[in-house]
DSSP file (Angstrom, degrees, kcal/mol; ACC not computed):
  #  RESIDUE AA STRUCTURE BP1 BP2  ACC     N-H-->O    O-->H-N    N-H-->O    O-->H-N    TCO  KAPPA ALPHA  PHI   PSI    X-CA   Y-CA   Z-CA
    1    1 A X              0   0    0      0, 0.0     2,-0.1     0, 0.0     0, 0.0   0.000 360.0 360.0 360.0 126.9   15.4   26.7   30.0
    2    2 A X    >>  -     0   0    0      1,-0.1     4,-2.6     4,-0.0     3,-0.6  -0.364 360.0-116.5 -38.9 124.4   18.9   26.4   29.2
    3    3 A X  H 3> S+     0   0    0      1,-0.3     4,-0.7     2,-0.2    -1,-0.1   0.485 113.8  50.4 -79.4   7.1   20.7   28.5   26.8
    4    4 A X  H >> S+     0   0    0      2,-0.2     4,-1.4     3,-0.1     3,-1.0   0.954 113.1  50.0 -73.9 -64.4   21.5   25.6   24.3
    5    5 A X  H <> S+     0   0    0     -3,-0.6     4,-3.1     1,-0.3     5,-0.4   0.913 110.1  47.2 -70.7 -48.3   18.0   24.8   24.5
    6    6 A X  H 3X S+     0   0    0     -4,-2.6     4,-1.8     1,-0.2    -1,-0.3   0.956 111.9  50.9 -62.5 -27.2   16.9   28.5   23.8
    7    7 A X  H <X S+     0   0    0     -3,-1.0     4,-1.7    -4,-0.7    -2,-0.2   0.688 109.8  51.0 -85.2 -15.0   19.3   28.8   20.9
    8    8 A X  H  X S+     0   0    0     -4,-1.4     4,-1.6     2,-0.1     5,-0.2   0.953 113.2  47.0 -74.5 -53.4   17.9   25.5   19.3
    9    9 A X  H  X S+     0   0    0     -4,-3.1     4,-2.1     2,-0.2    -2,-0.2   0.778 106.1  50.2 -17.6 -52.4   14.6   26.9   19.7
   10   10 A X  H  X S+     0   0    0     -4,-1.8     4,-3.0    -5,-0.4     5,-0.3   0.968 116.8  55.3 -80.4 -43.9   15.5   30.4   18.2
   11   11 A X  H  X S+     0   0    0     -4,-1.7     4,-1.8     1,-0.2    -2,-0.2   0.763 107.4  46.2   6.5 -85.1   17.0   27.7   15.2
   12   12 A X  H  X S+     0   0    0     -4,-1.6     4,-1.9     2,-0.2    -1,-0.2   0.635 106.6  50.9 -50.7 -48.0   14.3   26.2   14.8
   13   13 A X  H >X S+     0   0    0     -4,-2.1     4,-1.6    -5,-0.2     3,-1.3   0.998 109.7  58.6 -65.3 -65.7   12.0   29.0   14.6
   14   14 A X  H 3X S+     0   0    0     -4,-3.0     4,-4.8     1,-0.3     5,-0.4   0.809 108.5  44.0  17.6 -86.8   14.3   30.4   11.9
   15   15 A X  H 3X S+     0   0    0     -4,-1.8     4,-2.5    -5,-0.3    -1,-0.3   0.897  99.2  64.8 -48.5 -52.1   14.0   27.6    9.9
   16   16 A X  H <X S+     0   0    0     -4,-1.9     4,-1.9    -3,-1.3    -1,-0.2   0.849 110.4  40.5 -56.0 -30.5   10.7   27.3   10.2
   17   17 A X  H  X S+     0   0    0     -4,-1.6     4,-2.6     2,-0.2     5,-0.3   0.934 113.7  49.9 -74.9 -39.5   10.4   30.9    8.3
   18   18 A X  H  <>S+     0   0    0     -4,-4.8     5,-1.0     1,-0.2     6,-0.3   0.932 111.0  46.8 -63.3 -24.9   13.0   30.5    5.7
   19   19 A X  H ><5S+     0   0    0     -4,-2.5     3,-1.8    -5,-0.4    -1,-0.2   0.986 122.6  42.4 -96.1 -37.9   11.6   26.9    4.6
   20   20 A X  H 3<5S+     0   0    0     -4,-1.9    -2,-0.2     1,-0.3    -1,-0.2   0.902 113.9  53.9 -33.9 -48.6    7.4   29.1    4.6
   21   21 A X  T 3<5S-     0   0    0     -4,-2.6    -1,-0.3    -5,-0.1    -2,-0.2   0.609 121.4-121.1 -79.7 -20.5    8.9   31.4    3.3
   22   22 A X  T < 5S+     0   0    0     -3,-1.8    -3,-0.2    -5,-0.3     2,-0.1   0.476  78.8 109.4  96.4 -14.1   10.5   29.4    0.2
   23   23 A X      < -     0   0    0     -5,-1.0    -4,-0.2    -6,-0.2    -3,-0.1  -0.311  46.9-175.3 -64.1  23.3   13.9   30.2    1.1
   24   24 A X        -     0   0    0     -6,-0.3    -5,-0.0     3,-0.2    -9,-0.0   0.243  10.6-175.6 -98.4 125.6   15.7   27.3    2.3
   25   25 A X  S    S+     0   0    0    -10,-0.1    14,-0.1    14,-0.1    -1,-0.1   0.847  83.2   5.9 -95.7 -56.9   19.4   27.9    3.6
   26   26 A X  S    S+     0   0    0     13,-0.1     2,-0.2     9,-0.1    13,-0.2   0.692 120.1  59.3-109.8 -12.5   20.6   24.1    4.4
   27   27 A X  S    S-     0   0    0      8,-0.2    -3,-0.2     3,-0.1     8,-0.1  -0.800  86.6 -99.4-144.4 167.4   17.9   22.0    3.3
   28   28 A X        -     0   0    0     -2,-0.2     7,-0.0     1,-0.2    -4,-0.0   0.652  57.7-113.0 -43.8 -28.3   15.8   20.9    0.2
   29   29 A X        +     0   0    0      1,-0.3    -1,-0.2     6,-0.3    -7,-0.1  -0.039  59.6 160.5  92.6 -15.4   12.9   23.0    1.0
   30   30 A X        -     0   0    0      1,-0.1     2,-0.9    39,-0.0    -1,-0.3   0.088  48.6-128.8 -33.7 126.8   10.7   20.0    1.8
   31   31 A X  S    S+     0   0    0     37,-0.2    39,-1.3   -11,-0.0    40,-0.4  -0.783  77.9 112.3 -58.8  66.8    7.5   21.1    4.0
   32   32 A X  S    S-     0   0    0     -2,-0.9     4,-0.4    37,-0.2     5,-0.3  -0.997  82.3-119.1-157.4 143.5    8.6   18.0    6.3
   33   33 A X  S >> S+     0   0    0     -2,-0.3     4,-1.1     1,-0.2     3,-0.9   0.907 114.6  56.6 -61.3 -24.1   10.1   17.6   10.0
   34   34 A X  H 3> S+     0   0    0      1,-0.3     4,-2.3     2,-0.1     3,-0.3   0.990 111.4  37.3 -80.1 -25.2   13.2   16.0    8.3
   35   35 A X  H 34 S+     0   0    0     -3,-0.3    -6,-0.3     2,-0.2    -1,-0.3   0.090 120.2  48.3 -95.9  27.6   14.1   18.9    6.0
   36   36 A X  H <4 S+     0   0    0     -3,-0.9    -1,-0.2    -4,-0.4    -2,-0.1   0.259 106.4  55.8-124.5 -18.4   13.1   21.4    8.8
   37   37 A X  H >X>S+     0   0    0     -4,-1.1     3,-3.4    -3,-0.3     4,-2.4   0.893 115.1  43.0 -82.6 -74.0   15.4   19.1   11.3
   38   38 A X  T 3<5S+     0   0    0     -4,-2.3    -3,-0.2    -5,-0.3    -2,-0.1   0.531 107.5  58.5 -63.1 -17.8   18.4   20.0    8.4
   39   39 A X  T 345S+     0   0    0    -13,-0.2    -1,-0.3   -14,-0.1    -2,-0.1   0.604 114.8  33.5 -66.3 -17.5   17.5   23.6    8.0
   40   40 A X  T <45S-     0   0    0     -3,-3.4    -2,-0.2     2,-0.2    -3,-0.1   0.464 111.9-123.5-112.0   3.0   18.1   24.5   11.9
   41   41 A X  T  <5 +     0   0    0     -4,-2.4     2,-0.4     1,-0.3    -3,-0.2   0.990  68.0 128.2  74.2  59.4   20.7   22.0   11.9
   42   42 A X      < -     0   0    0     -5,-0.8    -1,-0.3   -31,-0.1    -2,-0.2  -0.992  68.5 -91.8-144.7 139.8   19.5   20.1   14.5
   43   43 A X        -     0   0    0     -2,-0.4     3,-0.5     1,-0.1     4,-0.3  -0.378  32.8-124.8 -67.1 142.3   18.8   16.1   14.6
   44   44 A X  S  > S+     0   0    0      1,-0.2     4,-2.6     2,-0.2     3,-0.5   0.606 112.2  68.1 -66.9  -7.0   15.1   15.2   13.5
   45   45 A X  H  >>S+     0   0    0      2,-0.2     4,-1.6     1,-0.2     5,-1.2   0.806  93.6  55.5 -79.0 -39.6   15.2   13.4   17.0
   46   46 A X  I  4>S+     0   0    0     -3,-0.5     5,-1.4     2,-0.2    -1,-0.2   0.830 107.7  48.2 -63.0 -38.2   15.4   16.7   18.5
   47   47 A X  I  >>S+     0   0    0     -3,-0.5     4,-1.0    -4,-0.3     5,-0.5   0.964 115.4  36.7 -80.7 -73.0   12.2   17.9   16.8
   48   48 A X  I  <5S+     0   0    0     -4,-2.6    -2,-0.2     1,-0.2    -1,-0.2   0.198 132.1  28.0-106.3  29.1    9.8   15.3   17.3
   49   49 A X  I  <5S+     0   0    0     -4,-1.6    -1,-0.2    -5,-0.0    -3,-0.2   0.389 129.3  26.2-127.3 -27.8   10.9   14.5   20.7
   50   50 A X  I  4<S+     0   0    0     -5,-1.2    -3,-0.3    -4,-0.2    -2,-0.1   0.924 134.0  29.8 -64.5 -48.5   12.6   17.5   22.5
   51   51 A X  I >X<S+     0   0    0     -5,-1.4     3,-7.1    -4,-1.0     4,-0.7   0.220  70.4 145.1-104.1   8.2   10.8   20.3   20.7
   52   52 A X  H 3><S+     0   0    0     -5,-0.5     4,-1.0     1,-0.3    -1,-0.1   0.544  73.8  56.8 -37.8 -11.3    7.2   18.8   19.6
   53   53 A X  H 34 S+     0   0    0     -2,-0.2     4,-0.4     2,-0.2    -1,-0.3   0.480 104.0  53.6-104.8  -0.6    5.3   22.1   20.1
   54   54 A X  H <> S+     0   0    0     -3,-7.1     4,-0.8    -7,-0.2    -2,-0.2   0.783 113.3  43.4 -84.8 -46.7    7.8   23.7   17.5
   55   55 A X  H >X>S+     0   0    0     -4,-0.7     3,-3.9    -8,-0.3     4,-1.1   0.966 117.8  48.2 -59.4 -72.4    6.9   20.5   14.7
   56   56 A X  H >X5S+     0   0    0     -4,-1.0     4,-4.2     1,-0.3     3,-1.8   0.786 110.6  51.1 -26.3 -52.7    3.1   21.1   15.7
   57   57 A X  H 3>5S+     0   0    0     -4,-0.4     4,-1.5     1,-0.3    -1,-0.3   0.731 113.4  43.9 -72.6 -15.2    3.6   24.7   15.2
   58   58 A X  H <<5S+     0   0    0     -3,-3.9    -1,-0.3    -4,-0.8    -2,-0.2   0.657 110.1  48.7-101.3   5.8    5.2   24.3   11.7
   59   59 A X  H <X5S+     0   0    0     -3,-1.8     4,-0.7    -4,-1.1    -2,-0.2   0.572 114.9  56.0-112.4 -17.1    3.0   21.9   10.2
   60   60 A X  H  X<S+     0   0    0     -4,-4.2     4,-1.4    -5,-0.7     3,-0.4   0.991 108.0  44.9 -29.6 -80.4    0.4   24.3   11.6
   61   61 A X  H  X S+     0   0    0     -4,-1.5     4,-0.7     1,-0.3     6,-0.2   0.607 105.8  59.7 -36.0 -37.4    1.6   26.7   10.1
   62   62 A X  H  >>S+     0   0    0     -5,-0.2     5,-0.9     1,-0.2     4,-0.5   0.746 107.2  45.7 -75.4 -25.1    2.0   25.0    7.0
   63   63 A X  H ><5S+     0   0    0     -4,-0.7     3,-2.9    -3,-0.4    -2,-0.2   0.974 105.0  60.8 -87.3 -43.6   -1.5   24.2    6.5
   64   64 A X  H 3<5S+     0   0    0     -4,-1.4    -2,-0.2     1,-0.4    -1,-0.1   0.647  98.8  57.2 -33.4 -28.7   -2.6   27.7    7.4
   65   65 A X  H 3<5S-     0   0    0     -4,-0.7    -1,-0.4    -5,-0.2    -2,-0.2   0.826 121.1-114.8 -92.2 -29.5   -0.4   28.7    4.4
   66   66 A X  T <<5S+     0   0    0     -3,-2.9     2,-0.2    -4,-0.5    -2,-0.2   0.324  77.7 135.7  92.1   8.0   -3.0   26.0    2.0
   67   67 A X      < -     0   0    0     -5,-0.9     2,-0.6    -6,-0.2    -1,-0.4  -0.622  51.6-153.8 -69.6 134.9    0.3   24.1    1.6
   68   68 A X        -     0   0    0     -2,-0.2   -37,-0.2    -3,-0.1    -5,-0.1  -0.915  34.5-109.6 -92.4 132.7   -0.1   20.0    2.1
   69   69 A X     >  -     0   0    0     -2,-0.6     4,-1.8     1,-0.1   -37,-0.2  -0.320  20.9-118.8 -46.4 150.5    3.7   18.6    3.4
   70   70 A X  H  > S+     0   0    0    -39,-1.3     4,-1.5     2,-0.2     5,-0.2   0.957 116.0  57.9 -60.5 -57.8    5.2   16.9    1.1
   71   71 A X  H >> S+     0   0    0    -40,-0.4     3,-1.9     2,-0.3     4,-1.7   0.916 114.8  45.8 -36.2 -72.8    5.2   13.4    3.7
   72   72 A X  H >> S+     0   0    0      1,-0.3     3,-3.7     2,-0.2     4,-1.5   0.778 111.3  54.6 -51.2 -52.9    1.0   14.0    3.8
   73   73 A X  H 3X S+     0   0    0     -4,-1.8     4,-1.8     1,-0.3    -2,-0.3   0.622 112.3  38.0 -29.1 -52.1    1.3   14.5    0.0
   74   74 A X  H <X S+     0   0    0     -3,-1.9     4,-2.0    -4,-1.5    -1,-0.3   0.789 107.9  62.4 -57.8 -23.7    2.9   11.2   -0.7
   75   75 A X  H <X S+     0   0    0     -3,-3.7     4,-1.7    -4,-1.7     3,-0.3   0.966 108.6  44.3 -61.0 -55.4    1.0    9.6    1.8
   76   76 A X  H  X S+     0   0    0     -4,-1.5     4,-2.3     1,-0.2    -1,-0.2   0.775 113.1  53.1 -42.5 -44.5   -2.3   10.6   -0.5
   77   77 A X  H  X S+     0   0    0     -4,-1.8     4,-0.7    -5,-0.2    -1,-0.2   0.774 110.7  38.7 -43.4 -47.6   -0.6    9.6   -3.2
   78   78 A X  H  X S+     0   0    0     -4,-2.0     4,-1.6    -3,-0.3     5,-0.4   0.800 118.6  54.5 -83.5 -26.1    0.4    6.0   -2.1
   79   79 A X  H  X S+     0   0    0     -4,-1.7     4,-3.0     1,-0.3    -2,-0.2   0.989 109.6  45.7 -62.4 -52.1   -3.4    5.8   -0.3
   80   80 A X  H  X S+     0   0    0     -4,-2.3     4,-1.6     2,-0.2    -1,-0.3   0.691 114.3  47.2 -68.4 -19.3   -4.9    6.6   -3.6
   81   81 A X  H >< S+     0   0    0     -4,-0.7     3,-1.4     2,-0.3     4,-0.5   0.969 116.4  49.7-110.8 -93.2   -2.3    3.8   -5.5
   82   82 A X  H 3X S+     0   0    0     -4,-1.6     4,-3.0     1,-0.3     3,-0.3   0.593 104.8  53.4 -57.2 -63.5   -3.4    1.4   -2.7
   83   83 A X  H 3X S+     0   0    0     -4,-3.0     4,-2.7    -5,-0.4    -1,-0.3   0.821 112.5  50.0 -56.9 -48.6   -7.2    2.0   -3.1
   84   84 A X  H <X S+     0   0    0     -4,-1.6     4,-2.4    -3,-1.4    -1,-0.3   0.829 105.6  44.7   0.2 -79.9   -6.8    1.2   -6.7
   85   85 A X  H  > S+     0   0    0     -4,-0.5     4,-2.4    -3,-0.3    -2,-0.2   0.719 108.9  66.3 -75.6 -16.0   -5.0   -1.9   -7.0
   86   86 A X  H  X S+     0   0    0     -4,-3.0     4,-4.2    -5,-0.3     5,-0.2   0.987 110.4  45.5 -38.3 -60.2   -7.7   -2.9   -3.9
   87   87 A X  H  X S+     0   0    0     -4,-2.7     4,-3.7    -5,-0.2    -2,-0.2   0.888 111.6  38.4 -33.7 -66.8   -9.9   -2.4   -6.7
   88   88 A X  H  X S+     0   0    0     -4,-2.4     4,-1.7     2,-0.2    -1,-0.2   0.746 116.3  59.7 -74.6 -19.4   -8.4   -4.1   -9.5
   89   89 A X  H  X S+     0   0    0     -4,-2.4     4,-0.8     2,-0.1     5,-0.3   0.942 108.4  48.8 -42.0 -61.7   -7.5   -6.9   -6.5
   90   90 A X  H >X S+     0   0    0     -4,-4.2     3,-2.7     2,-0.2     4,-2.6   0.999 111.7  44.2 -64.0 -75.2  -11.4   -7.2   -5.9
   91   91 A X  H 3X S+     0   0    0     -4,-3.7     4,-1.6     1,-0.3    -1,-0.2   0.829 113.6  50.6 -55.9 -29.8  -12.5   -7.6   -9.5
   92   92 A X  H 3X S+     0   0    0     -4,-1.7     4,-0.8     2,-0.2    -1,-0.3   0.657 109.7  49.4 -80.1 -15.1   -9.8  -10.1  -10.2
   93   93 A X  H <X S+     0   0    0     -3,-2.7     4,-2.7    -4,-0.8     5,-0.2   0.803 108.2  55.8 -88.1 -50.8  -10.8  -12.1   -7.0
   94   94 A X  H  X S+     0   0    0     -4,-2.6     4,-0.9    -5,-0.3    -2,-0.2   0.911 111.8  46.4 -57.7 -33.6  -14.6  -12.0   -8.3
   95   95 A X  H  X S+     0   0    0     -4,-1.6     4,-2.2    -5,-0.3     3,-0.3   0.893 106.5  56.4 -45.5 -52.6  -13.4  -13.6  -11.6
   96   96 A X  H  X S+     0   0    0     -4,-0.8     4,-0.8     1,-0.3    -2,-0.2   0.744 107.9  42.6 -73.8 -38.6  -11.6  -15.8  -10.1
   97   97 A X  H  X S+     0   0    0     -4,-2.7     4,-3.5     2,-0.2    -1,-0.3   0.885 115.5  54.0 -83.8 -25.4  -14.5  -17.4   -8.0
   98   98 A X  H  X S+     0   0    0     -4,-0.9     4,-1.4    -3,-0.3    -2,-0.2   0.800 110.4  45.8 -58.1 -45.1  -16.8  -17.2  -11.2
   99   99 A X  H  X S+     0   0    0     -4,-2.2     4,-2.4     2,-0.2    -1,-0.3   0.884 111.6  51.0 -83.7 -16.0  -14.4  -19.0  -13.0
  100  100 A X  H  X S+     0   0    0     -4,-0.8     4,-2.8    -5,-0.2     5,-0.2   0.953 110.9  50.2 -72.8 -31.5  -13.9  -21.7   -9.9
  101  101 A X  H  X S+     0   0    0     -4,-3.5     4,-1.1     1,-0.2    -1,-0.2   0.846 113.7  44.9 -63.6 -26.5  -17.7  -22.2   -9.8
  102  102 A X  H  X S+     0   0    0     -4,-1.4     4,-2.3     2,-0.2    -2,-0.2   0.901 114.0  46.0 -40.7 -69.2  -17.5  -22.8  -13.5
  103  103 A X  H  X S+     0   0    0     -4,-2.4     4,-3.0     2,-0.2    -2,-0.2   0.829 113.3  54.4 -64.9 -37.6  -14.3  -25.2  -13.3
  104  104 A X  H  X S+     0   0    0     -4,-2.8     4,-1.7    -5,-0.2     5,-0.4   0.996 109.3  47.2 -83.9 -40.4  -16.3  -27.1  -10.2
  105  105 A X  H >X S+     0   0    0     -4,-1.1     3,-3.0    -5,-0.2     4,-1.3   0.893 111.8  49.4 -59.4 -73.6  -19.6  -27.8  -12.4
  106  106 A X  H >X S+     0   0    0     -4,-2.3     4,-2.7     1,-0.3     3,-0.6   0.663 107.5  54.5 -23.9 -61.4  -17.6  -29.0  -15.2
  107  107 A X  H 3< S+     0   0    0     -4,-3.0     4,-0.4     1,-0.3    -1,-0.3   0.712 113.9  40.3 -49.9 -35.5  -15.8  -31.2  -12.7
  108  108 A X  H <X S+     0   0    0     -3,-3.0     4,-2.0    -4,-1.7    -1,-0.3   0.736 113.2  53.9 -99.2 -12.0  -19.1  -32.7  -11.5
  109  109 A X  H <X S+     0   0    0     -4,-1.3     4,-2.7    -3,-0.6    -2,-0.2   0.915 116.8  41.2 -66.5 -53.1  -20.7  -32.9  -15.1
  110  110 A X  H  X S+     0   0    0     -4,-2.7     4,-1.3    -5,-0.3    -2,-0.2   0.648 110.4  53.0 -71.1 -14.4  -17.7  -34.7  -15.9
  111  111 A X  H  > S+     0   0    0     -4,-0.4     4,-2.4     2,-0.2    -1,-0.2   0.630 113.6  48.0-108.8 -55.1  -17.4  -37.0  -12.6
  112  112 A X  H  X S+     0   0    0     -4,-2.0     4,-1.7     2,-0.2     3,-0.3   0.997 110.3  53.4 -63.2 -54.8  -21.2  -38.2  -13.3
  113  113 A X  H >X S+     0   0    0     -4,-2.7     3,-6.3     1,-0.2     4,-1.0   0.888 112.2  45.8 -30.3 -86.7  -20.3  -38.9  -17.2
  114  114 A X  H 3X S+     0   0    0     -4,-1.3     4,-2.1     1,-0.3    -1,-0.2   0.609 106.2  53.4 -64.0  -6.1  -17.7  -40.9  -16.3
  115  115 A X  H 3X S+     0   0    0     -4,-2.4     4,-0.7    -3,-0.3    -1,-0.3   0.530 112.9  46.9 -54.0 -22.9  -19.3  -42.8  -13.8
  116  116 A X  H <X S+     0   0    0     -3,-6.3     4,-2.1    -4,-1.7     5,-0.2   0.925 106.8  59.2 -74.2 -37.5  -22.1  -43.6  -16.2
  117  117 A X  H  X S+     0   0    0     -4,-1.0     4,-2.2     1,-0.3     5,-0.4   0.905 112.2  39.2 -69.2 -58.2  -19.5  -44.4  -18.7
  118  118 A X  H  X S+     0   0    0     -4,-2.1     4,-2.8    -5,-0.4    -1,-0.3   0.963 102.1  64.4 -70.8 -27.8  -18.3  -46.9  -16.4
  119  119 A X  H  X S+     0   0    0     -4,-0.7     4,-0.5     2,-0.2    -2,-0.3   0.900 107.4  52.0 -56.9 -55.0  -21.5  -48.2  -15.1
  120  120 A X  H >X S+     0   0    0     -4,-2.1     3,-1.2     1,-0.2     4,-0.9   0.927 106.6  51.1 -42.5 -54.9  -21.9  -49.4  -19.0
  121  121 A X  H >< S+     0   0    0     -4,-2.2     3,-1.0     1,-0.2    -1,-0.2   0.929 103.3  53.2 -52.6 -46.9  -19.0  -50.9  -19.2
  122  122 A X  H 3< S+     0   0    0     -4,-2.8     3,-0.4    -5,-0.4    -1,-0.2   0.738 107.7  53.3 -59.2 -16.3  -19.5  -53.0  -16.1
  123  123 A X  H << S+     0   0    0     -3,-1.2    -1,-0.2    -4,-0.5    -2,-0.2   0.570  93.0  79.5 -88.9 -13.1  -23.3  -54.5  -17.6
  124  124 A X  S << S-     0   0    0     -3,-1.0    -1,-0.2    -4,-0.9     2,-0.2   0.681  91.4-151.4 -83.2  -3.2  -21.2  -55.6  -20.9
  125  125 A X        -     0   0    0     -3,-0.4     2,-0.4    -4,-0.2    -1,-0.2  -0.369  40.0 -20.6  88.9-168.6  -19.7  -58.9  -19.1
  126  126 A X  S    S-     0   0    0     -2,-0.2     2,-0.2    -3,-0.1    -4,-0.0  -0.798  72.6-109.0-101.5 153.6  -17.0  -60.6  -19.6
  127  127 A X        -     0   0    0     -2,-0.4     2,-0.6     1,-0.1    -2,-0.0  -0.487  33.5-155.2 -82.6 142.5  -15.0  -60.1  -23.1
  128  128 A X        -     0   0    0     -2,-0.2     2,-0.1    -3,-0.0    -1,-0.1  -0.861  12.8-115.8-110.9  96.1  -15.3  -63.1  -25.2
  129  129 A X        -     0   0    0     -2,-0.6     2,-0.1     1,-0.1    -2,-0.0  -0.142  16.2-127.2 -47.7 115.7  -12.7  -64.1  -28.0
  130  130 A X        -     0   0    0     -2,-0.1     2,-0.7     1,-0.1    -1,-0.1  -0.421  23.4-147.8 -55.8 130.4  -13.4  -64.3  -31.0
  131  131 A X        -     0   0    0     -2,-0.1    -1,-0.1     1,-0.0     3,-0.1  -0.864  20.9-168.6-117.7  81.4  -12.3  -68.0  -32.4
  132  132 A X        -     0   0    0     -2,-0.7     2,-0.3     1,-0.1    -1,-0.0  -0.012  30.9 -78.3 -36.2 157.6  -11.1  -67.9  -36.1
  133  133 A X              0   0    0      1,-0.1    -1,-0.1     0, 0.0     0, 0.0  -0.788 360.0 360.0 -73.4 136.6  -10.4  -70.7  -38.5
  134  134 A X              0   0    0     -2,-0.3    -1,-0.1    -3,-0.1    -2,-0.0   0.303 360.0 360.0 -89.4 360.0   -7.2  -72.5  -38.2
């Protein structure tokens, strides 16, 4: 291994204690590869493709600790938001066919009326004028 590589490495590990540890030198403190990328000063690129057994080993680590990352932690967040409006999506779609089945009997209650309605009209003949006195 190269001595760039080992001194990103040693970086990295670094980082990975100050940001456990709550101490954060360069970056927000965020439990996350990008603010773990910005504490060893190193491109997040670097992490999750050059170094992937350093990210495994911190998000290990990170769980070990009873911490959720922040990323899973929004993630839960947005699932639970999603699973929600599924919800209120689903009941408002079951209304919506209760009221169409409604709206289509009406339609055919109303379709037969006027079909009688016309059917009367057609037996009545032809209209005849009434002839006044002159």
């Amino acid at each position: 291994m190269s001595e760039d590589r080992t001194a990103e490495r040693k970086n990295i590990r670094a980082a990975i204690d100050r940001l456990l540890a709550g101490t954060p030198l360069r970056s927000d403190g965020a439990l996350t590869v990008v603010s773990l990328a910005a504490e060893a000063d190193v491109k997040r690129h670097v992490l999750t493709h050059r170094h992937t057994d350093l990210k495994d080993e911190f998000y290990a680590r990170v769980r070990v600790q009873g911490q959720v990352p922040d990323s899973e932690r929004k993630l839960r967040q947005e699932l639970k938001e999603t699973k929600e409006r599924l919800a209120e999506v689903l009941a408002e779609n079951k209304q919506l066919k209760a009221e169409t089945e409604a709206f289509v009997r009406i339609i055919n209650v109303l379709e037969m009326e006027n079909d009688q309605l016309k059917g009367k009209q057609g037996r009545t003949g032809t209209v005849i004028p009434i002839v006044g006195p002159r």
